[in-house]
C-alpha positions in Angstrom: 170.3 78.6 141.0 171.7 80.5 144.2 168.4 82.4 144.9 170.1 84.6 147.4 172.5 86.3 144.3 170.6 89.9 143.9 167.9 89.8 140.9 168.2 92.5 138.5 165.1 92.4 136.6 165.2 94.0 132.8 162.3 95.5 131.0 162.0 95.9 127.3 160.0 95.6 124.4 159.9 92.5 122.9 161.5 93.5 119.3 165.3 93.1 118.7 166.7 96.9 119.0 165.5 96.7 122.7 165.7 93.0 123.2 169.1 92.6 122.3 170.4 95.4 124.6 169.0 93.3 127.4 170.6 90.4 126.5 173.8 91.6 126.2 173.8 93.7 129.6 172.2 89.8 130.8 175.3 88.2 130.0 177.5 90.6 132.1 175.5 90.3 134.7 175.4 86.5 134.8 179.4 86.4 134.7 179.3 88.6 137.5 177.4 86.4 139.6 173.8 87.7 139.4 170.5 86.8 138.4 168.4 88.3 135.8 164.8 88.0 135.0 163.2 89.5 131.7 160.0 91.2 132.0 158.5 92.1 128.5 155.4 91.5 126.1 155.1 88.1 124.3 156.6 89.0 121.3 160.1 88.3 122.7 159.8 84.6 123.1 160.4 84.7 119.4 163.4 86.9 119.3 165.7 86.0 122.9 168.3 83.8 122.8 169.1 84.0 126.3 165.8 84.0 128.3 163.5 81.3 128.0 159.6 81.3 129.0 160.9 80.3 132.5 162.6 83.3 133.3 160.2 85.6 131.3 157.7 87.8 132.6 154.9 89.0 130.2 153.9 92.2 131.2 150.5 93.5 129.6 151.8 96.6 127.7 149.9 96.6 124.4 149.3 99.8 123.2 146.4 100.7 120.7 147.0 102.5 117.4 145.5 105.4 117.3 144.8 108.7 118.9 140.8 108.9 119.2 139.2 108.7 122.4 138.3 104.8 122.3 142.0 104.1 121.3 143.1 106.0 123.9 141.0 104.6 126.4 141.6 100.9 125.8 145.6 101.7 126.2 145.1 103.2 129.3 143.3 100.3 130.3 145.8 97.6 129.2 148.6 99.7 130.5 146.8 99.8 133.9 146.4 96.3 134.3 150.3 95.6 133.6 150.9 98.4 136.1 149.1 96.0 138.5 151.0 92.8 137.1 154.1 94.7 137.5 153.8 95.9 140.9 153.0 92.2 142.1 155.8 90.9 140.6 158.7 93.5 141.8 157.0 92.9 145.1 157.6 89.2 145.0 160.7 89.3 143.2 162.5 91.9 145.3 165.0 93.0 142.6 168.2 95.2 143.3 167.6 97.5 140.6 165.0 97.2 137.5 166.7 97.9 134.4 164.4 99.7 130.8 165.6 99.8 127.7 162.7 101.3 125.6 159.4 100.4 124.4 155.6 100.7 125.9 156.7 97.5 128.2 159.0 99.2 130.1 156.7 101.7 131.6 155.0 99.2 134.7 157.8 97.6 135.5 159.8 101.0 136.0 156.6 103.0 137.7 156.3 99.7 140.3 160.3 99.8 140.8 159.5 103.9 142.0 156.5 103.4 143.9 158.7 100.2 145.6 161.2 102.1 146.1 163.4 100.4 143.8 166.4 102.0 142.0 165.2 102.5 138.4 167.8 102.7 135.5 166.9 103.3 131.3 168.9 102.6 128.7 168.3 104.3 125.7 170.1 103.2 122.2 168.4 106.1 119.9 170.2 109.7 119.3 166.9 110.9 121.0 165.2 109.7 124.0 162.2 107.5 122.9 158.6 108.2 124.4 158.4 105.4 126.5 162.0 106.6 128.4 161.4 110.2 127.9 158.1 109.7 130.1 160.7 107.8 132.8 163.3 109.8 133.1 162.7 112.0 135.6 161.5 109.2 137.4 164.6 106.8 137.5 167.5 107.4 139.3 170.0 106.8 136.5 170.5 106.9 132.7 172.6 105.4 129.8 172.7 106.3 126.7 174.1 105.2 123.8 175.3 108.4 122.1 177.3 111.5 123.9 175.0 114.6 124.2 171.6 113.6 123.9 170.6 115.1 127.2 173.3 117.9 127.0 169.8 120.5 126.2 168.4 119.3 129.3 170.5 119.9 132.4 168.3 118.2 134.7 168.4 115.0 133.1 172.3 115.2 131.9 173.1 115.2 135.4 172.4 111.5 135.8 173.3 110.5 132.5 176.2 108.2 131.5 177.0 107.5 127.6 177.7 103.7 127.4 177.1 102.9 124.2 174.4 99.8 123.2 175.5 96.6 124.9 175.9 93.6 122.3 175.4 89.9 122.4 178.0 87.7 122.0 177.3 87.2 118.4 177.7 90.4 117.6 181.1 90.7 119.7 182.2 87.5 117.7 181.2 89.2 114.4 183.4 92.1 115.3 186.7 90.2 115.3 185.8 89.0 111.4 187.4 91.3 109.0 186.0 93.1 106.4 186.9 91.0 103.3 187.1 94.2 100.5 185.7 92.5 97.3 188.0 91.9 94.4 187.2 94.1 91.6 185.3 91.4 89.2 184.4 89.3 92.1 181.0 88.7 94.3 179.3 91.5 95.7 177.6 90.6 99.2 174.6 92.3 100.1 172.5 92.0 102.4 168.9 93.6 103.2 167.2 93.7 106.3 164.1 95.6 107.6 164.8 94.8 111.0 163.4 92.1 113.4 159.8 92.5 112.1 160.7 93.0 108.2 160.1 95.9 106.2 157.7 96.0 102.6 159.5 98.8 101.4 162.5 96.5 101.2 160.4 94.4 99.2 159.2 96.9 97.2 162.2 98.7 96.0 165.8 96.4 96.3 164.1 93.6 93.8 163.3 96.0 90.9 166.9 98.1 91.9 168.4 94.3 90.9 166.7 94.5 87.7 167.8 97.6 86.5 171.7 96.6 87.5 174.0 95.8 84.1 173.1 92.0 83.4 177.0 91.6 83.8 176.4 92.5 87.4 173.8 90.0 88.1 176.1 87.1 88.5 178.3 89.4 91.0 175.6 89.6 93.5 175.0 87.2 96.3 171.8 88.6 97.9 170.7 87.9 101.4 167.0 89.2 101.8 164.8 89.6 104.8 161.3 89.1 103.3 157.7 88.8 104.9 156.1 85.7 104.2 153.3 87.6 102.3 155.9 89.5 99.8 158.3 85.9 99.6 156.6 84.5 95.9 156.6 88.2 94.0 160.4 89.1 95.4 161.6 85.1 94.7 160.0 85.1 91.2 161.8 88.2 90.2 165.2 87.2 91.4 165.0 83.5 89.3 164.2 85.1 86.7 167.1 87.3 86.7 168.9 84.4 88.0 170.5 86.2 91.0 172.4 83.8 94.0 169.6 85.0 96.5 168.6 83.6 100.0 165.6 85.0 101.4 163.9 84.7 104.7 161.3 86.5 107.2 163.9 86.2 109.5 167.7 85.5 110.2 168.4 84.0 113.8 172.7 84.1 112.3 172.0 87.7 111.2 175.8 88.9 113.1 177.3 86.3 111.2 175.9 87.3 108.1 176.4 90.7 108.8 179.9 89.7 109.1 180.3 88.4 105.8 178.6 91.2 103.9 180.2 94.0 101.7 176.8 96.2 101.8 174.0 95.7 104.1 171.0 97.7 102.9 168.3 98.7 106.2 166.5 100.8 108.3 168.2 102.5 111.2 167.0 101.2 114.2 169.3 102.1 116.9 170.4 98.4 116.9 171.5 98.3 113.5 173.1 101.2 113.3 174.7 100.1 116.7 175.7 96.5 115.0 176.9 98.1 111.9 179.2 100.6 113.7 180.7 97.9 116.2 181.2 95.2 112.9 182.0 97.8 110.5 180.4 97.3 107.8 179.3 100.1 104.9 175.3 100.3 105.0 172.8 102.3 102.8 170.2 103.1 105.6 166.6 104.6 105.1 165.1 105.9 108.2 161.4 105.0 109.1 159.3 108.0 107.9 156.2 109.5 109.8 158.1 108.8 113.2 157.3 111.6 115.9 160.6 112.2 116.9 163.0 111.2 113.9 164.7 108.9 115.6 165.8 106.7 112.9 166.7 109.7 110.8 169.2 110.8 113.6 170.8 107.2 113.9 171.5 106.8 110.4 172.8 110.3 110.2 175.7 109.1 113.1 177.0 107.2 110.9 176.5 109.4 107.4 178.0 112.0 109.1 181.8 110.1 109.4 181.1 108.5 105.7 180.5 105.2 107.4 176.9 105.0 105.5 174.7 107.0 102.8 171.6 107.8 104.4 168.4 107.9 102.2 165.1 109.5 102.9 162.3 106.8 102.0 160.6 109.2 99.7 164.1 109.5 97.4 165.1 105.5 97.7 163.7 104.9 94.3 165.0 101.1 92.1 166.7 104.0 90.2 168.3 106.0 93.3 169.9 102.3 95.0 170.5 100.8 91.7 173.1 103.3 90.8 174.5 103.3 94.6 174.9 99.6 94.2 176.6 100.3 90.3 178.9 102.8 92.0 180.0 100.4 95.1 180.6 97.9 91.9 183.0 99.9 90.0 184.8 101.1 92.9 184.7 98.8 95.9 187.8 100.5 97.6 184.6 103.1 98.6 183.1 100.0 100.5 185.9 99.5 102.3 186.6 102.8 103.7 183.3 103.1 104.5 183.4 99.7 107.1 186.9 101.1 108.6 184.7 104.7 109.1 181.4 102.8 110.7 184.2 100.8 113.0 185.3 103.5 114.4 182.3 104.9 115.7 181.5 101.0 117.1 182.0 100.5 120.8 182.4 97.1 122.3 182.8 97.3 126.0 179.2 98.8 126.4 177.5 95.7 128.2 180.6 96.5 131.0 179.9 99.5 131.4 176.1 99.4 131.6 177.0 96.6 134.1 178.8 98.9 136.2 176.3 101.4 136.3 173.4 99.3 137.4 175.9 98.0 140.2 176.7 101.1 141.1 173.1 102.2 141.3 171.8 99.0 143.3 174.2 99.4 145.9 176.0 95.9 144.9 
């Protein structure tokens, strides 16, 4: 490794809808002759593909659940201590720029790179700025986002916004040249269900008793991909054999662009990411936002795609076994709907993102 290349170092939160990102702005980055570190909590080790523990840094980030005063205290604590980490490692490292893309382990990383003097740049994949970036903003000296207008009600901050769209990995770029296979009118039905990268109970709660209340002639149609925590796994398995549906379930897919790829319906929360993957694949979706969330994040991804008839977006409280057994009926009996449902969610999909989030951080180091 030429250790005189600049170092861009990238912060993010160790779950897939921020991990990715990183990655795929990584890649770019690499081809273009730099190097780039990953500085994040330890989750990520589970999820990266590109960085390895050797060029991770695990910044303490943690951030306690709940608002009374103990909770609050013991965050400001942990966060305190990684603002410390943090500023000893941009020190040492002496990056070009230091690159967020959302989550609580962004914040030291980006507050060292200001108080260093380092250009700061965030990258933000929601149709609203999340907490952890909303809090940086005015302290960075650029921003991406993913989506045109989500600053546009804040002049100060649109100023030094670009819309890039969400870089993707090279799976997911790959995925986008599959495609979409429109199922014959008698033939399988792919779905797939995903919660995103940590899972999601309501999945398990709802698709497997939506599969029993399908026509029995349909349960030989469906070939069901299922992301399933470990703890839900024997109740959701015993229901499918006994209906005797082609299922393969998992807490986790590491091929998930592939399979994404070779689905007809993918059932799943919004996360910026999915709905990002979705869009640049093109694939039709049922998506059910996250509920309680402060700023309705998830409700506004899904409803970028809902709005162009690329998806059906359904509030948790109305995604009933009855609610998604008729949607999945309906796609059944007319699967010409699935297909220009994938055509709509394609065209919202952007590919070159990871370029021009490249360019920008260029730009902004001075490279």
């Amino acid at each position: 490794m030429d250790l005189n290349k600049p170092l861009i170092l990238l912060a993010a939160g160790g779950t897939g809808g921020h991990l990715f990102p990183a990655e795929a702005l990584g890649v770019q980055l690499i081809k273009r002759g730099l190097r780039v570190r990953l500085a994040t909590d330890a989750r990520a080790l589970r999820y990266s593909g590109l960085f390895t523990r050797d060029n991770i840094d695990v910044v303490p980030s943690e951030t306690v659940r709940g608002r009374n005063p103990l909770s609050l205290a013991r965050t400001a604590i942990t966060l305190g201590y990684g603002m410390a980490v943090a500023f000893n490692l941009v020190r040492r490292l002496k990056p070009a720029a230091v690159v967020g893309f959302g989550g609580y382990p962004t914040l030291p990383p980006l507050m060292a790179a200001r108080l260093l003097g380092v250009p700061g740049i965030i990258h933000d994949a929601n149709a609203v700025l999340g907490r952890a970036n909303r809090f940086l903003s005015t302290r960075v000296n650029a921003i991406a986002t993913s989506l045109p207008g989500v600053l546009d009600r804040d002049p100060a901050l649109a100023g030094k916004a670009t819309t890039v769209g969400t870089p993707m990995r090279p799976a997911i770029l790959q995925a986008a040249a599959v495609p979409f296979a429109s199922p014959e009118p008698n033939g399988s039905l792919r779905l797939l269900v995903v919660g995103g990268s940590q899972g999601a109970r309501v999945m398990s709660d709802i698709v497997p008793p939506a599969i029993e209340r399908l026509e029995p002639a349909l349960w030989s149609r469906i070939v069901l991909t299922q992301q399933v925590r470990e703890e839900d796994m024997a109740r959701v398995r015993a229901l499918y054999d006994r209906l005797k549906i082609k299922a393969e379930l998992a807490p986790f897919f590491t091929d998930l662009p592939a399979r994404l790829a070779s689905s007809h319906l993918v059932v799943s929360r919004s996360g910026a990411g999915t709905v990002a993957e979705l869009a640049a694949i093109g694939r039709s979706s049922i998506l059910v936002p996250l509920p309680g969330a402060i700023d309705q994040d998830q409700f506004a991804n899904a409803g970028v795609l809902s709005s162009v008839d690329g998806a059906i977006r359904i509030a948790q409280a109305d995604f009933t076994p009855d609610r998604l057994a008729a949607e999945i009926s309906a796609f059944a009996a007319e699967p010409a709907r699935l297909t220009a449902m994938a055509a709509a969610a394609r065209q919202v999909g952007r590919l070159d993102a990871a370029e021009r989030l490249a360019d920008l951080v260029m730009k902004t180091a001075g490279i």
